[in-house]
N, CA, C and O of each residue as an XYZ file, in Angstrom:
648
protein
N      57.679     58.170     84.857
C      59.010     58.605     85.217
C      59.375     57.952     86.550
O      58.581     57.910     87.490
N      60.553     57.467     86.591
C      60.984     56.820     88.170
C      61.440     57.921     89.068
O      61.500     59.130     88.841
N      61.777     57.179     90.237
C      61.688     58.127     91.100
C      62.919     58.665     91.154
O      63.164     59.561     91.962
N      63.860     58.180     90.289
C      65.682     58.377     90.326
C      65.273     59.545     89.250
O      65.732     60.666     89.471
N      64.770     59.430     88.556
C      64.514     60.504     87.050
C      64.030     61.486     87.537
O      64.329     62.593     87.090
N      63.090     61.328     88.660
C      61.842     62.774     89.264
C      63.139     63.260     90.004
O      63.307     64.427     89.652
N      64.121     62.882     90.865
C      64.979     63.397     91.581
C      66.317     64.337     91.056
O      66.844     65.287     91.634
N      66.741     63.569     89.451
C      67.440     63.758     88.965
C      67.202     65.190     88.359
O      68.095     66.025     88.498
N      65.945     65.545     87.639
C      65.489     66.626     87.216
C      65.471     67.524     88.187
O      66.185     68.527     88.164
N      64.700     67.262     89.072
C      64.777     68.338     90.358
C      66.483     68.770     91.230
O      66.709     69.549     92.156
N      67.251     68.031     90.572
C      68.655     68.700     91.327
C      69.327     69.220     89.937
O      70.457     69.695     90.049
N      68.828     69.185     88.822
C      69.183     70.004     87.493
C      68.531     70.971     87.207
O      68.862     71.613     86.209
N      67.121     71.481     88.185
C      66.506     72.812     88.198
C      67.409     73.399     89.509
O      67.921     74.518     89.491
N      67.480     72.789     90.248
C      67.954     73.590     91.446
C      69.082     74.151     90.949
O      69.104     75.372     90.797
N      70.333     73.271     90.573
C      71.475     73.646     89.963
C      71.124     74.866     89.403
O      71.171     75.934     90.013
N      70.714     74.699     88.053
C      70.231     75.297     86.878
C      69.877     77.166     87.622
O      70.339     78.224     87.196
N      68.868     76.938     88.877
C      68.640     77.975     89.703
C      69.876     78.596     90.246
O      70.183     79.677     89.744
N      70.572     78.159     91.093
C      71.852     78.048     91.847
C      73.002     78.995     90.479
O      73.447     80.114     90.736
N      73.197     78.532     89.596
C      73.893     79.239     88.485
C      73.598     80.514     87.816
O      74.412     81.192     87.190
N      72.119     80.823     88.047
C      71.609     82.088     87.781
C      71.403     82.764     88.843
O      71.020     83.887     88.515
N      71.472     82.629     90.119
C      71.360     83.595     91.170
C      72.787     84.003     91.290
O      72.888     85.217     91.467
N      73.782     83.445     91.254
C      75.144     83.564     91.254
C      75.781     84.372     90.325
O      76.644     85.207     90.597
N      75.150     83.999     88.734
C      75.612     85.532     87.709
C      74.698     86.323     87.866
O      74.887     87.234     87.059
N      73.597     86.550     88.578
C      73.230     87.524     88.692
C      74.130     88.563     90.012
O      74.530     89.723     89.902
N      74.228     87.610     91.222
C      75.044     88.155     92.390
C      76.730     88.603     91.568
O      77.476     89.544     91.837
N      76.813     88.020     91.010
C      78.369     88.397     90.208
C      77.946     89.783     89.398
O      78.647     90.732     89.749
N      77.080     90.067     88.520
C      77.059     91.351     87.643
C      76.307     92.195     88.933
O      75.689     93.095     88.364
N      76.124     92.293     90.101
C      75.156     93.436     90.987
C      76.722     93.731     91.781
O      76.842     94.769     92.431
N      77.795     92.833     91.688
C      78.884     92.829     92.532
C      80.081     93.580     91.820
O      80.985     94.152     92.429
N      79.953     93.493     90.371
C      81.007     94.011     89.558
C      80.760     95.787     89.259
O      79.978     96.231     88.419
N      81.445     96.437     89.974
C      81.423     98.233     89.863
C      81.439     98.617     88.792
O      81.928     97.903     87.916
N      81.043     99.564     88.564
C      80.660    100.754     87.880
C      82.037    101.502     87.609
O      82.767    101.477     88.599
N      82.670    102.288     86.295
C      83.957    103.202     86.306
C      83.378    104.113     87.681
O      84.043    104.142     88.717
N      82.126    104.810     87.556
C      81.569    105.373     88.410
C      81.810    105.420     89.892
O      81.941    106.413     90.607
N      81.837    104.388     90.149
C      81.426    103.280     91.260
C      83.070    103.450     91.996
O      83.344    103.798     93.145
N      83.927    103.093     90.950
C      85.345    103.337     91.356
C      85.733    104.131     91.530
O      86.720    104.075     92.263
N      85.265    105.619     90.976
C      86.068    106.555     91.050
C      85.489    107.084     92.386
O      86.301    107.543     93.188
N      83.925    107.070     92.776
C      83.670    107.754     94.324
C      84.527    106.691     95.166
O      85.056    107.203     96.152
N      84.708    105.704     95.040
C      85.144    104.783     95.976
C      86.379    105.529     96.495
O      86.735    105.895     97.615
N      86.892    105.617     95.281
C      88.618    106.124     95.383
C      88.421    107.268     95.967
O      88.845    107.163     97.118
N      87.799    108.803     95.686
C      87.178    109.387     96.726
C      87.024    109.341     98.054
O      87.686    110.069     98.793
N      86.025    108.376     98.551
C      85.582    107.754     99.855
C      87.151    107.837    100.374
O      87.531    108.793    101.050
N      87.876    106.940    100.063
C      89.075    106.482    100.228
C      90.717    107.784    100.927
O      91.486    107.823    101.888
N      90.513    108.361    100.023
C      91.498    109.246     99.637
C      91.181    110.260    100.517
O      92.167    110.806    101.011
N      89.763    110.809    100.971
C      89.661    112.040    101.706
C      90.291    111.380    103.630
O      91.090    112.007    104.327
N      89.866    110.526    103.880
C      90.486    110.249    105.033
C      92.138    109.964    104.963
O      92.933    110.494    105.738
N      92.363    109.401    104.317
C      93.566    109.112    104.016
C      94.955    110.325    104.072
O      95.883    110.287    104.880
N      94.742    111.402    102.918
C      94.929    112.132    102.326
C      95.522    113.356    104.337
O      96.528    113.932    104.752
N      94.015    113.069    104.865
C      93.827    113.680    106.045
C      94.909    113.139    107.137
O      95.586    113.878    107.853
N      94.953    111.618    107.136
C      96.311    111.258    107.685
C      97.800    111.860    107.814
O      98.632    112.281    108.618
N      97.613    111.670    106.819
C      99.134    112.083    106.059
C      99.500    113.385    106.421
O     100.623    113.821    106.672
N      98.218    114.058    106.418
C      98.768    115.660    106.917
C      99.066    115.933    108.497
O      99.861    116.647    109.109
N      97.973    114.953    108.880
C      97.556    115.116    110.799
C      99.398    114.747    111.133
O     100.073    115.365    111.956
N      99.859    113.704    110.331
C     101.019    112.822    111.087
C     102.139    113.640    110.632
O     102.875    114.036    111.536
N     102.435    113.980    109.458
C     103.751    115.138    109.006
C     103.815    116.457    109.709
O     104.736    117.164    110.121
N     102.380    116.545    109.698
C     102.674    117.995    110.655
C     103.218    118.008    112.188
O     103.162    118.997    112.919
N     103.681    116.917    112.497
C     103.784    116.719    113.912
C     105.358    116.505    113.843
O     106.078    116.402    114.836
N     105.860    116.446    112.289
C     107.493    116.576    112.363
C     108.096    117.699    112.632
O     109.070    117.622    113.381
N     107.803    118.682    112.247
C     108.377    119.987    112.751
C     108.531    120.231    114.331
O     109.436    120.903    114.828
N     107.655    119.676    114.944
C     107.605    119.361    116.306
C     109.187    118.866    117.420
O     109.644    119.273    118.488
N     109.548    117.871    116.477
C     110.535    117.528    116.767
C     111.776    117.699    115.878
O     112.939    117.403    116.153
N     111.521    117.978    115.299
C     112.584    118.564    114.084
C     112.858    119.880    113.530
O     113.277    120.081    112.390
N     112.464    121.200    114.837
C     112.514    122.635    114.291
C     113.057    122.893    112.907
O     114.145    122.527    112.460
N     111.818    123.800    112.123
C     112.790    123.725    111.257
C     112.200    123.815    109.798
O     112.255    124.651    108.897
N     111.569    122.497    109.978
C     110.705    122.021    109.211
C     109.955    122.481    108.791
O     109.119    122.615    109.684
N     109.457    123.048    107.575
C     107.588    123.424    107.063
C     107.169    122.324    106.388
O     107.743    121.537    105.635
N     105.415    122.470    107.038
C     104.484    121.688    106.710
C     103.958    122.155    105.109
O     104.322    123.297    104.831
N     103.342    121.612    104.264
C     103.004    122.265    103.527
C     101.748    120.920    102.458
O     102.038    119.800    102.038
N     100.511    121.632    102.354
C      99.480    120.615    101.685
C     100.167    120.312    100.106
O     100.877    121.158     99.561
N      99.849    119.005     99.478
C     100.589    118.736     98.376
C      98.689    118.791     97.718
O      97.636    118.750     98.354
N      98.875    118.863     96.684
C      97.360    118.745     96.101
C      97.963    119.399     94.603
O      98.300    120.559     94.367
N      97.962    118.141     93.655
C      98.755    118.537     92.049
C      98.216    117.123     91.564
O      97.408    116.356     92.087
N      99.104    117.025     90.122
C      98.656    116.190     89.448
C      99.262    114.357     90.295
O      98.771    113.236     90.162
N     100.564    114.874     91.167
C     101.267    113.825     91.488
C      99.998    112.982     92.417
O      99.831    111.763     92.368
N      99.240    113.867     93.187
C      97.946    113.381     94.205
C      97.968    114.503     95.159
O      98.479    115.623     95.141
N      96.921    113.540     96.382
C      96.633    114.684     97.877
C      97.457    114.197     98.670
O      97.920    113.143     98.234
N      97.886    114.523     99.735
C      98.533    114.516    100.687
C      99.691    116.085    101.339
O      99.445    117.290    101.297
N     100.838    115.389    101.846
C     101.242    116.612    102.235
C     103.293    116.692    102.019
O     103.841    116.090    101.096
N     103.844    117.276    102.742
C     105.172    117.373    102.795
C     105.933    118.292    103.916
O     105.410    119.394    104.080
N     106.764    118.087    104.491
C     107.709    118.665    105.224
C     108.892    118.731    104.274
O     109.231    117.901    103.431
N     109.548    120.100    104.645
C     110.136    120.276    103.853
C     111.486    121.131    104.822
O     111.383    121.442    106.008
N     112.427    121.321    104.136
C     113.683    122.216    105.210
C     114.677    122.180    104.218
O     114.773    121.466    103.220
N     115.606    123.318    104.780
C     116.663    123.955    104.125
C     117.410    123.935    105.188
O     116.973    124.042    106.334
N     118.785    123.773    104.828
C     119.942    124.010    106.101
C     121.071    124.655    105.404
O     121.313    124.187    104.291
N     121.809    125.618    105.810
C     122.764    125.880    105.383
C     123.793    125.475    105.779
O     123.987    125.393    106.992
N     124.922    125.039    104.694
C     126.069    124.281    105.072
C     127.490    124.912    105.057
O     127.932    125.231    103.953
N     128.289    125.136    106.209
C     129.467    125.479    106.416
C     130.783    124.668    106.550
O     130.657    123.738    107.346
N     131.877    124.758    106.048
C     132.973    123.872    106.388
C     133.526    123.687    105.409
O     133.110    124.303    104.428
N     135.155    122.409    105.178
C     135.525    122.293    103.912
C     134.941    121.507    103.025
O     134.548    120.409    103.420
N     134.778    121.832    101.829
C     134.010    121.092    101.011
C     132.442    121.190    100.882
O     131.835    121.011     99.826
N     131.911    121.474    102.000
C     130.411    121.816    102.251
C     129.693    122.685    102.376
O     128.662    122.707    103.049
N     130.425    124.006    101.364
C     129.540    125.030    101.590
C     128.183    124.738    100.587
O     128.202    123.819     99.767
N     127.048    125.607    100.755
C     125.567    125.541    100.059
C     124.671    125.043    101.295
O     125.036    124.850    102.455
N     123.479    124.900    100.764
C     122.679    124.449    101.012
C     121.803    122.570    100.868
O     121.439    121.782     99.996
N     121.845    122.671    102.153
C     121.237    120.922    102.445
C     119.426    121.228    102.449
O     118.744    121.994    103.129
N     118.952    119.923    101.009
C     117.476    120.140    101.192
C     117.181    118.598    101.926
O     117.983    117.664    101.962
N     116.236    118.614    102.312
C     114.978    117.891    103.370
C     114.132    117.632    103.188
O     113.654    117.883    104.294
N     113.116    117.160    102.483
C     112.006    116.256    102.248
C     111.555    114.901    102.503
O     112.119    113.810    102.585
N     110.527    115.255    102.589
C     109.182    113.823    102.492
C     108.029    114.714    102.299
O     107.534    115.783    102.655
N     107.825    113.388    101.315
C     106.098    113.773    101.059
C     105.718    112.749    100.875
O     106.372    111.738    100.620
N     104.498    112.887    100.990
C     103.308    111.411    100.872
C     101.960    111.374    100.360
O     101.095    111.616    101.201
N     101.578    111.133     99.205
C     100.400    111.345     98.344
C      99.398    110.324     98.369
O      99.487    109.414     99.194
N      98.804    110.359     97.854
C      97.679    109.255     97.566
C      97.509    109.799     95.973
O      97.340    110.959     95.596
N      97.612    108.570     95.174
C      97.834    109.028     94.026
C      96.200    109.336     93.161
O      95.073    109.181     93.631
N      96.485    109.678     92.165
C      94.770    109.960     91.286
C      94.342    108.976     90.992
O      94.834    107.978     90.465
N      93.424    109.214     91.316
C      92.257    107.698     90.344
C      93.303    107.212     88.812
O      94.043    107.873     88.084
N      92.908    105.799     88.825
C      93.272    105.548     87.336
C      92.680    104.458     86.881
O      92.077    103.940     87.821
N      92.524    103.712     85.679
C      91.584    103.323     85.246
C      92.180    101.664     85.838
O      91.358    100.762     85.670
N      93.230    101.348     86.352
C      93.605    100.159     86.950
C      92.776     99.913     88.067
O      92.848     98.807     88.604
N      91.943    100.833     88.533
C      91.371    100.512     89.932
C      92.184    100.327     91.271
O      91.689     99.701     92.209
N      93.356    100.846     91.335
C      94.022    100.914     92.341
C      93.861    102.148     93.572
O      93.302    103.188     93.226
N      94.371    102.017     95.049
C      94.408    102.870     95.829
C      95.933    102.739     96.030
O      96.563    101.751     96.410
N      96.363    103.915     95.699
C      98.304    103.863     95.860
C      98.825    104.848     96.723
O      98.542    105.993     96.370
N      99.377    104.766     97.562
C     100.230    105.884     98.047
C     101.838    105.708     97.203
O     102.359    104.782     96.582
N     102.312    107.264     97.597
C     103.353    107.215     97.095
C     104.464    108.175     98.323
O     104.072    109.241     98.800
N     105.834    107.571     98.680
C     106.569    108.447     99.601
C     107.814    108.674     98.977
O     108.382    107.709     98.467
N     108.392    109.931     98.930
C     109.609    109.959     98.760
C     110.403    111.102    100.025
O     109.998    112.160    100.506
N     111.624    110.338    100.240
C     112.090    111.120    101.297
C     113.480    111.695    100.773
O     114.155    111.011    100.005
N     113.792    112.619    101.079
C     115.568    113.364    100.888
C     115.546    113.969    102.546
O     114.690    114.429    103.301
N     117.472    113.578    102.627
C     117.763    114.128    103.726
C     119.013    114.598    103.055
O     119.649    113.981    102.202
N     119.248    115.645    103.500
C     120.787    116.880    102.809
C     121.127    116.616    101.815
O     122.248    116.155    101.599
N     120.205    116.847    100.876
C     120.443    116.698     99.612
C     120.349    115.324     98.750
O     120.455    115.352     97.524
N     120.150    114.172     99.445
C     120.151    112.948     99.041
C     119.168    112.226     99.597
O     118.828    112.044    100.766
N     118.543    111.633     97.984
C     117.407    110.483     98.457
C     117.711    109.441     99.082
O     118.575    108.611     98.801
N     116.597    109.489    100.432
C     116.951    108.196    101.371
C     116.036    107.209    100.951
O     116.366    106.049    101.201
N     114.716    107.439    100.238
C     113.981    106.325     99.715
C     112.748    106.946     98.727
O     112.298    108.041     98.391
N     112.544    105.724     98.528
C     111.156    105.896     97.528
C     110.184    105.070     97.543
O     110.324    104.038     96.886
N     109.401    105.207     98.012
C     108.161    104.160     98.520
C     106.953    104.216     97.506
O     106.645    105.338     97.103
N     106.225    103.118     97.045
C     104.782    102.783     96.580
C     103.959    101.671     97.265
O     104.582    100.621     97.419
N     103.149    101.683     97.546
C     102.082    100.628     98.000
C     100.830    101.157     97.714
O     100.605    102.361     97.832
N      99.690    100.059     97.211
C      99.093    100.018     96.075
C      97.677     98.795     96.869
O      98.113     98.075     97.766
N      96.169     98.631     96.531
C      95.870     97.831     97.166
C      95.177     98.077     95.727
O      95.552     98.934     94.928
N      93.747     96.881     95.467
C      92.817     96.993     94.643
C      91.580     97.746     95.198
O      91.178     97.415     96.313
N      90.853     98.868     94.425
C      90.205     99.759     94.613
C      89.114     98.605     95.780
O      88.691     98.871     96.905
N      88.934     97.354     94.974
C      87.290     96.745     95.162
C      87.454     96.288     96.104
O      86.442     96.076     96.772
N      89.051     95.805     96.795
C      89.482     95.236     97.797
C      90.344     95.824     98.675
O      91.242     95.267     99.308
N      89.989     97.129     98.687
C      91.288     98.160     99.955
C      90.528     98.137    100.961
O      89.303     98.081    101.069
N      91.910     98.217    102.178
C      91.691     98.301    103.009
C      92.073     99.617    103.669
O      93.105     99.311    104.266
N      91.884    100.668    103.865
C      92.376    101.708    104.032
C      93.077    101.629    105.516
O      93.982    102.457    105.414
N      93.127    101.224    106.489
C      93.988    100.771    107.638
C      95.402    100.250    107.313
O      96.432    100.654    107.852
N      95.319     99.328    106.390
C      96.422     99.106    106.053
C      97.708    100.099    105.176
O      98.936    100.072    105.100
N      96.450    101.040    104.542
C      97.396    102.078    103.975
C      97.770    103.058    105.135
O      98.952    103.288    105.390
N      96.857    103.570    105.757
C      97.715    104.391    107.044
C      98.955    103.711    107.956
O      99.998    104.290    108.259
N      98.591    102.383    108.305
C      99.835    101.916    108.870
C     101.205    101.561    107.859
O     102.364    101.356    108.219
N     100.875    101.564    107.061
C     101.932    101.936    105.774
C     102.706    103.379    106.423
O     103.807    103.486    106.963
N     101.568    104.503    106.109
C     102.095    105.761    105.707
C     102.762    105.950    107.269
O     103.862    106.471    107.452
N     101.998    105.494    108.221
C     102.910    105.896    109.886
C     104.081    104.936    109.628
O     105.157    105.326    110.081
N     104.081    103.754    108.988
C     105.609    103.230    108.968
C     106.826    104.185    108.020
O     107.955    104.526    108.373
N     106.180    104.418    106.851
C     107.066    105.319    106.430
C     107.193    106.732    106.737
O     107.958    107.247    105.922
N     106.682    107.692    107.714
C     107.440    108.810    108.383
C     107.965    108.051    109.813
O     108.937    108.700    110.199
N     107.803    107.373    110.374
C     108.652    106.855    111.339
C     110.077    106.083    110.690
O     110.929    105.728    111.505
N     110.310    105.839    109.244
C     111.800    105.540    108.922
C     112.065    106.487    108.538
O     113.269    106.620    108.756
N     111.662    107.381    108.021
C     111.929    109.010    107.681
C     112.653    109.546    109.276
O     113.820    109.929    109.365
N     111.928    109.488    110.155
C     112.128    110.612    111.130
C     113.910    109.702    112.186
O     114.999    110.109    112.593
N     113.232    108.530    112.161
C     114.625    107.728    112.612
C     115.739    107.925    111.521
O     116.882    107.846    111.972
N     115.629    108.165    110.172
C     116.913    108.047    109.359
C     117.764    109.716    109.561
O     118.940    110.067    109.651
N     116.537    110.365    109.566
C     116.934    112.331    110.000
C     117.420    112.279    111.340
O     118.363    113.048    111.527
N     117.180    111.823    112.011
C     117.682    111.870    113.667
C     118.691    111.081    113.556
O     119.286    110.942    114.625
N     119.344    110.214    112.240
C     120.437    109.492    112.299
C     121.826    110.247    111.389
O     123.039    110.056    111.469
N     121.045    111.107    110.577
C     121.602    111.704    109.364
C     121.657    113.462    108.978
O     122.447    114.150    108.332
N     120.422    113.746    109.717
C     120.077    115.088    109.678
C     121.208    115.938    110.288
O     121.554    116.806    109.486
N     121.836    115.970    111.341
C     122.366    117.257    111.692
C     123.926    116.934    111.635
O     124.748    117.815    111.885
């Protein structure tokens, strides 16, 4: 055998090696349904905890307001909520007030989603989703999400609310 042939073989085992450590690193890397659903777990209990620490701090500046834990089929998280009563022409009843902000349930897409919806006197001011991949979230990025959306919440009520 020449020495181009002894060389040639030996970089078609290495290869050959190189291709099986790699599907092996690929199937030890690919999760479990299992695997996803504590993840989403992991995920969701801090998260979930956000959402409440930061809404509850609207009533603060917005007398008025109740805090209240959300935990249903929609997800965890929380809501502020208010009633105003309305006087004048044309405007008698009642003005409702919401936001809430969930982290939605596991689902078999492998996603981490929040979800926001806000009403101010009776009318929706928005509706928010953002969504990352379970295998690839970053959970920082979902909290600075969720502080961006009660900070357009609380600027649109201080623009609209009273």
């Amino acid at each position: 055998m020449s020495d181009f042939e002894s060389r040639l073989s030996q970089a078609i085992r290495r290869g050959q090696k190189t291709a099986a450590a790699q599907s092996v690193a690929a199937q030890q890397a690919v999760l479990t349904e299992e695997q996803f659903k504590r993840l989403h777990s992991q995920y969701r209990l801090p998260i979930s905890e956000h959402i409440e620490c930061c809404l509850a701090q609207l009533p603060d500046h917005f007398p008025g307001f109740e805090t209240e834990a959300v935990v249903s089929d929609r997800g965890w998280g929380a809501a502020v909520t208010r009633d105003d009563v309305q006087f004048g022409p044309g405007k008698s009843g009642t003005a409702f007030s919401r936001l809430e902000i969930t982290v939605r349930p596991y689902t078999s897409a492998h996603v981490l989603e929040i979800a926001a919806r806000g009403t101010i006197r009776n009318k929706e001011v928005f509706q928010r989703s953002f969504y990352q991949m379970l295998a690839e979230a970053q959970p920082e990025r979902l909290i600075e999400q969720i502080d961006l959306w009660i900070l357009e919440y609380a600027e649109l009520y201080a623009a609209r609310g009273k």
